[in-house]
C-alpha positions as CSV (number, residue, x, y, z in Angstrom):
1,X,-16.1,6.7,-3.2
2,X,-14.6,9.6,-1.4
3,X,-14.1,12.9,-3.3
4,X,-10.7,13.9,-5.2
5,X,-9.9,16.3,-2.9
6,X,-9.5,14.0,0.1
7,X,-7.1,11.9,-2.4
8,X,-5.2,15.1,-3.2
9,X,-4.8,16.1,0.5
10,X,-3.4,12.7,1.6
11,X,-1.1,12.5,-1.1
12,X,-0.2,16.3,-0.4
13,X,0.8,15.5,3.2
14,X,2.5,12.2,2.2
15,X,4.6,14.1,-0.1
16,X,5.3,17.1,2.6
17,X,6.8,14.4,4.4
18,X,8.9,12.5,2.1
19,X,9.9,15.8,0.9
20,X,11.0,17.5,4.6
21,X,10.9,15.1,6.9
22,X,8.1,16.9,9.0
23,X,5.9,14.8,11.5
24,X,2.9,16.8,11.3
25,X,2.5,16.3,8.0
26,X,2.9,12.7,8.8
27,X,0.5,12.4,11.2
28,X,-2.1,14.8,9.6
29,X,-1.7,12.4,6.3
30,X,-2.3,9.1,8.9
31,X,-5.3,10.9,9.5
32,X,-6.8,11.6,6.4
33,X,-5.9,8.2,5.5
34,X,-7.9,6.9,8.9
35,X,-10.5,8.9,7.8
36,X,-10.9,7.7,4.3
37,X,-10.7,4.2,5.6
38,X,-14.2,5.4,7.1
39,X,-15.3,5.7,3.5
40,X,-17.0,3.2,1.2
41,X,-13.8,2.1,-0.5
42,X,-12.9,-1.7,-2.1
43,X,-11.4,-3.7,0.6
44,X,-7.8,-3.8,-1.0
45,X,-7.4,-0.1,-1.3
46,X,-8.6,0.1,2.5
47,X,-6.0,-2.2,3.5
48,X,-3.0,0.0,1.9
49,X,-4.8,2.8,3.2
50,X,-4.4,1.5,6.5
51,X,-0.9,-0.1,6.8
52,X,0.0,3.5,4.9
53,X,-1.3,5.3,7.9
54,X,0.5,3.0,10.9
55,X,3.8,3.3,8.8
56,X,3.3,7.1,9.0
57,X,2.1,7.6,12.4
58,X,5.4,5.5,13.6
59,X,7.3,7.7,11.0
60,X,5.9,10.8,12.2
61,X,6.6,9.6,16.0
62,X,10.5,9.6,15.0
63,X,11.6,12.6,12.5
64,X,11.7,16.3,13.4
65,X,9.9,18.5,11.5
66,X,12.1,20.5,9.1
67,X,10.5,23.3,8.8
């Protein structure tokens, strides 16, 4: 199971983005969330992990960064 941190800084960057619209913080979150799909995880949370991480790399591909 990956360590609370790595949870915090996905959701972190998920909320940066929701919050400002920023790409970077899309696309660093896509990566975490790649990354934790690395980890020994239950197959259903692996699969929202992933379709979470394609939904934000083609968001992060389209908004400006507001900050």
């Amino acid at each position: 199971m990956p360590n609370p941190q790595l949870w915090a800084a996905v959701l972190s960057q998920v909320l940066i983005h929701a919050e400002t619209g920023c790409r970077h913080s899309a696309l660093h979150a896509a990566r975490l969330l790649d990354h934790l799909c690395e980890q020994e995880i239950d197959p259903q949370t692996r699969q929202l992990c992933e379709r979470a991480s394609q939904r934000l790399d083609l968001s992060g591909m389209r908004h400006a960064c507001a900050a």
